[in-house]
N, C-alpha and C positions, 0 to 999 in steps of 0.2 A: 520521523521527519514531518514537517509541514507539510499538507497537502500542494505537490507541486505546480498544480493550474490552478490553483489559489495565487501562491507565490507568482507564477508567470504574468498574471492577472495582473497582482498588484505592482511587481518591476515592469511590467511593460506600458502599462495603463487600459489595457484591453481588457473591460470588464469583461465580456464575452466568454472569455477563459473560465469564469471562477464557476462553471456549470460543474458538478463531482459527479461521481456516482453515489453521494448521499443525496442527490438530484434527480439523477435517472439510473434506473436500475439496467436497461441495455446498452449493455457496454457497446456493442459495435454502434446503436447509435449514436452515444456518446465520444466516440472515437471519432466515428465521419463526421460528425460535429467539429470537432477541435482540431482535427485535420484542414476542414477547411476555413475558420481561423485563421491558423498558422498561415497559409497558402494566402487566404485574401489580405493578411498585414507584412507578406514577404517575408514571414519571420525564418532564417537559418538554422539550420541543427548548430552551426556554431554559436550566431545569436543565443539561442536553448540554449547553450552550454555552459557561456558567461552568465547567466542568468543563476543558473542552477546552483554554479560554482559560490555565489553569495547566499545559498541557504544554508541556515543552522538546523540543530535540531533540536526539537524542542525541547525547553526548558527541561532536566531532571532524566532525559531518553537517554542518551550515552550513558550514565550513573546506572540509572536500570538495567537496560541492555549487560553491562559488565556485570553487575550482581547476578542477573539472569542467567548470563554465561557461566558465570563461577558457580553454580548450583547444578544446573541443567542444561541438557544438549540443544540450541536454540537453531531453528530454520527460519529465515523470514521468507514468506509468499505475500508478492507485492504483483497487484496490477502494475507496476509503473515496466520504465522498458531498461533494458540491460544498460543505452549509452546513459540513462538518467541517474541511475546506482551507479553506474561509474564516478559520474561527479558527487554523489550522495554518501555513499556507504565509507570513503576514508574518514566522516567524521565521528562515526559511528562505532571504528576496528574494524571496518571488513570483515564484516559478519555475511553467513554464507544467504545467499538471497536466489531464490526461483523467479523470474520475471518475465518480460514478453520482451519483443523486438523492433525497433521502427528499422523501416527498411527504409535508407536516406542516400541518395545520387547526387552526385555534388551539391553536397551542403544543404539539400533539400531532403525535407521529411514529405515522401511522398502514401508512405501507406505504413502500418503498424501488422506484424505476427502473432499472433498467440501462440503461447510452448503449445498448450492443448487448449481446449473450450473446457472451461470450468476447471482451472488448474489449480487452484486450490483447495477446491472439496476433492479431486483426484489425486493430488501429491498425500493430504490424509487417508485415503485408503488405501493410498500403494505402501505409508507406512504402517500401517495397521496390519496390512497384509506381511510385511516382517515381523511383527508382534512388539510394535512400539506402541507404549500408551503415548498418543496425540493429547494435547492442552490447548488450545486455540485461540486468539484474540483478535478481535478486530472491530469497527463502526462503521461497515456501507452496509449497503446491500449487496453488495457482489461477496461479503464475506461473508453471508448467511448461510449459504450450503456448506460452509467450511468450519465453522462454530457449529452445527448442529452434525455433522458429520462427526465429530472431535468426543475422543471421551468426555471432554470438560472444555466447554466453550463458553467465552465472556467477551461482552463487549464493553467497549475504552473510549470513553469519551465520543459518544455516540451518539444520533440526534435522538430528541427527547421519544418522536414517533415512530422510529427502531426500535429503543427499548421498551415503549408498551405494548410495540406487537410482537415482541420478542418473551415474555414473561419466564418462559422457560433457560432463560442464560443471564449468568450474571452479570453486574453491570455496574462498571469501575467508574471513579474521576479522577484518580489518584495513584500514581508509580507505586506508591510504597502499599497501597489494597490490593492492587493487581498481584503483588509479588509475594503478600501474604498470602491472596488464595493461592497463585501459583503453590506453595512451599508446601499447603495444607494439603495438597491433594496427595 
């Protein structure tokens, strides 16, 4: 999918939003950031919803994602939050997804859960720890401990200055490369 405080940014017109975590690497400060945003433009968890509900995903990702599936066992781990895969993941197959939580009181997003702190380089070693070989992909920074954690980590479309400080993981632009290495390994 499209980075969704991208998308919100640009349906809402609050540039403000379009801050990632290919931006800043501390998530919680990145979150009380975009918390109060949301808070200072009165934006609703319903507002967010209609919003969300008009993302696509990106060109060639559904096609992948099912080839993916039809080869191998697929988990997505997504900073984003459970009510936002709700509106996201039918486009996708409902594919099975690890994610965090906004905790929202009438219609207001007042604060965000993390399942754990650092749940994606942890969800990889609780599978490793069953003796699953992990494959891993991803482009922040928040995905770095989870691509080097991974038997085999690559990053996808990722900014140019991740992947020269990343040398050691490969590094896709392309559905059908990613899926190549995937098949190779």
């Amino acid at each position: 999918m499209p980075e969704v405080w991208i998308q919100l940014a640009e349906l809402t017109g609050i540039e403000a939003l379009r801050r990632t975590t290919r931006d800043e690497p501390d998530y919680d400060v990145l979150m009380t950031y975009r918390l109060g945003i949301l808070a200072e433009h009165d934006l609703t968890m319903s507002t967010v919803a209609e919003v969300l509900a008009e993302i696509e995903p990106l060109d060639g990702a559904a096609d992948f994602l099912e080839a993916l599936r039809s080869r191998h066992q697929v988990l997505l781990l997504s900073d984003t939050f459970e009510q936002y895969a709700d509106a996201m993941m039918p486009h996708l197959g409902l594919p099975t997804i690890f994610c965090h939580r906004l905790i929202v009181e009438n219609d207001r997003i007042l604060n965000y859960e993390l399942r754990t702190p650092d749940h994606k380089r942890r969800t990889v070693e609780a599978m490793q720890s069953l003796n699953f070989h992990v494959t891993a992909g991803g482009d922040s920074f928040n995905d770095l401990s989870m691509l080097n954690a991974a038997e085999a980590g690559s990053l996808f479309h990722a900014p140019d200055q991740i992947i020269a400080d990343n040398p050691q993981l490969a590094s896709f632009q392309e559905f059908d490369d990613l899926l190549g290495w995937i098949d190779s390994l």
